[in-house]
N, C-alpha and C positions, 0 to 999 in steps of 0.2 A: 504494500500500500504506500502510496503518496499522500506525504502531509503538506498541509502549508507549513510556512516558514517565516517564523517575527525576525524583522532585522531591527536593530534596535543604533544608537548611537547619539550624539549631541549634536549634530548638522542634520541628520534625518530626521528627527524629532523635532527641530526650529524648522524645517523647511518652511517656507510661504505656500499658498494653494497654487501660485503661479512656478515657482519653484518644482511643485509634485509634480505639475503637469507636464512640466518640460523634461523631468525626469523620465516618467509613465513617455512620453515621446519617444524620447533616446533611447528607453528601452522596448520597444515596439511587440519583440518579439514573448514578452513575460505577461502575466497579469499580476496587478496589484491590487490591494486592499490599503487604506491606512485607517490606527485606530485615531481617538478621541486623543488620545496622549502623542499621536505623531510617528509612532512605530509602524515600521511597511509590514506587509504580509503579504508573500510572494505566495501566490493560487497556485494549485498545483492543474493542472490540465485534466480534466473528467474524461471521466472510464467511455466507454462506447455506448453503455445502456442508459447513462445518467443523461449522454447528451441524445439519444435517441430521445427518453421521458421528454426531456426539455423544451426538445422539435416539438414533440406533440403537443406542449402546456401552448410552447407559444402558438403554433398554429391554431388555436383554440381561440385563444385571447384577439388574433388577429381578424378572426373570422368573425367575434362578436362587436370588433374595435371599427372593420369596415361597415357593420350595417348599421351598426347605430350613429358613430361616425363623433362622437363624443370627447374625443382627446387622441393622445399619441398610446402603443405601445413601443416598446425597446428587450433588448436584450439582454445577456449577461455581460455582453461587453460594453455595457454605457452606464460608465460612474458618475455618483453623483454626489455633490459636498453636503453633508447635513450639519445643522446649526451646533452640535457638539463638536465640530473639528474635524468628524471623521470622513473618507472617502467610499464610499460604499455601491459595491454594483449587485444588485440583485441577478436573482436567474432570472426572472421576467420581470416587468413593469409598467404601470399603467398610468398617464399624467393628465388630467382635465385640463382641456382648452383654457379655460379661467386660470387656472395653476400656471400652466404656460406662457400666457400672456404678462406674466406678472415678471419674466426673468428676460435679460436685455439681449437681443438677438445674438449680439456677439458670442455671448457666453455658451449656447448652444453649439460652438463649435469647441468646448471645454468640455470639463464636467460641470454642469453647473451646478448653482448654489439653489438645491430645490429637493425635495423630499416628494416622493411619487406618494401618489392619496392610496394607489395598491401594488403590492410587491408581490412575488411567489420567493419562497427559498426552498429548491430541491437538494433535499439530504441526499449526499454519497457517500460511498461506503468508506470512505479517510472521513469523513466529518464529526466531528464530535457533535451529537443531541447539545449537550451541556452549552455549549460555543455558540451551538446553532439559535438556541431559545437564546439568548443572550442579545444577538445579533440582533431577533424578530423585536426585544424588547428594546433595543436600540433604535431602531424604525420608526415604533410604534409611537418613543419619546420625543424624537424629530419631526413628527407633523404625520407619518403615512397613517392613512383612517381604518386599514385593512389590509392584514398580512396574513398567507399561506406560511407554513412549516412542513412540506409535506415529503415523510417519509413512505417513499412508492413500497421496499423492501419488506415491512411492517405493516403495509394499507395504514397507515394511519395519518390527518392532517390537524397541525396543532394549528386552529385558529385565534390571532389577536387583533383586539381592536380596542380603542384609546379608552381609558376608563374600568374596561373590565378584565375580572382576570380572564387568562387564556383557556380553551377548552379544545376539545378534540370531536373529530368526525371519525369513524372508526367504519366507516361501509363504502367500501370502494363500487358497492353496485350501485349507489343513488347518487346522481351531478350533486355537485358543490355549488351552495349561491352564492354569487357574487352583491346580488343584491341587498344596500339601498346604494352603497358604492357607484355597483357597475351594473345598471339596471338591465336585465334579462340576460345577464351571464351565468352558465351554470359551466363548471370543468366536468367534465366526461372523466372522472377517475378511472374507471373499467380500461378507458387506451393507456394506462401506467403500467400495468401489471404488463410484464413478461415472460 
């Protein structure tokens, strides 16, 4: 198994957000993570089945993103700075037109400085649970209204949302609603399973 990897130091932790980015540049070929505290965490590259799941979340998302036509989705490779410091790219994500309108077009060619109202995070099998819930409640504390946890291996999806504690969906035969979020979206769990 591949883990990710904290790099840690007194120059990487003062970086500026323009500084990461130009880092995250020069190193084109890695992914990154940064926490709250400024330390990198170099992503390790997903398994075949994790990024197979992942196609499927997103094709999902995109399907219900074009007819309702409500905002943007994105991918796992589009970071985003949230109000704690840290640089964060979900597996998938969902941004309301209103949300978007609100950040300066330039910035859009960055990571911008924005918190998606919905996020997914596909556990894999290097992933700590422990990290992972960590991570949702870091989202959940930077503005996103609606965050997946969902571990495909387990059938199970830990859902959070601002205010309440977190709970779980444990039946991969009934769609997942997205609703009041992402009005008439449900995920097709059942395409997870392998």
């Amino acid at each position: 198994m591949i883990f990710p990897t904290l790099v840690k130091g007194s120059y990487i932790e003062s970086m500026t957000d323009e500084e990461f980015f130009r880092f995250c540049q020069d190193n084109r070929d890695v992914k990154f993570e940064r926490t709250s505290t400024g330390q990198i965490i170099i992503m390790s590259p997903t398994t075949y089945l994790t990024g197979k799941r992942n196609n499927r979340i997103l094709f999902q998302l995109n399907l219900w993103n074009e007819k309702y036509k409500l905002g943007d989705t994105v991918d796992s490779d589009t970071g985003f700075y949230l109000a704690n410091g840290s640089m964060r790219n979900p597996d998938a994500a969902w941004i309301s037109k209103e949300r978007l309108a609100t950040v300066p077009k330039a910035e859009l060619d960055s990571f911008p400085h924005l918190c998606p109202e919905f996020i997914i995070e596909l556990r894999s099998k290097s992933d700590s649970l422990l990290d992972l819930k960590k991570k949702m409640q870091e989202w959940i504390d930077n503005g996103c209204q609606l965050g997946w946890l969902i571990d495909a291996d387990e059938e199970v999806v830990y859902i959070y949302e601002p205010g309440k504690e977190s709970r779980t969906h444990n039946d991969f035969n009934t769609p997942l609603s997205g609703s009041p979020i992402l009005p008439g979206f449900e995920l097709i769990l059942s395409e997870l399973r392998m």
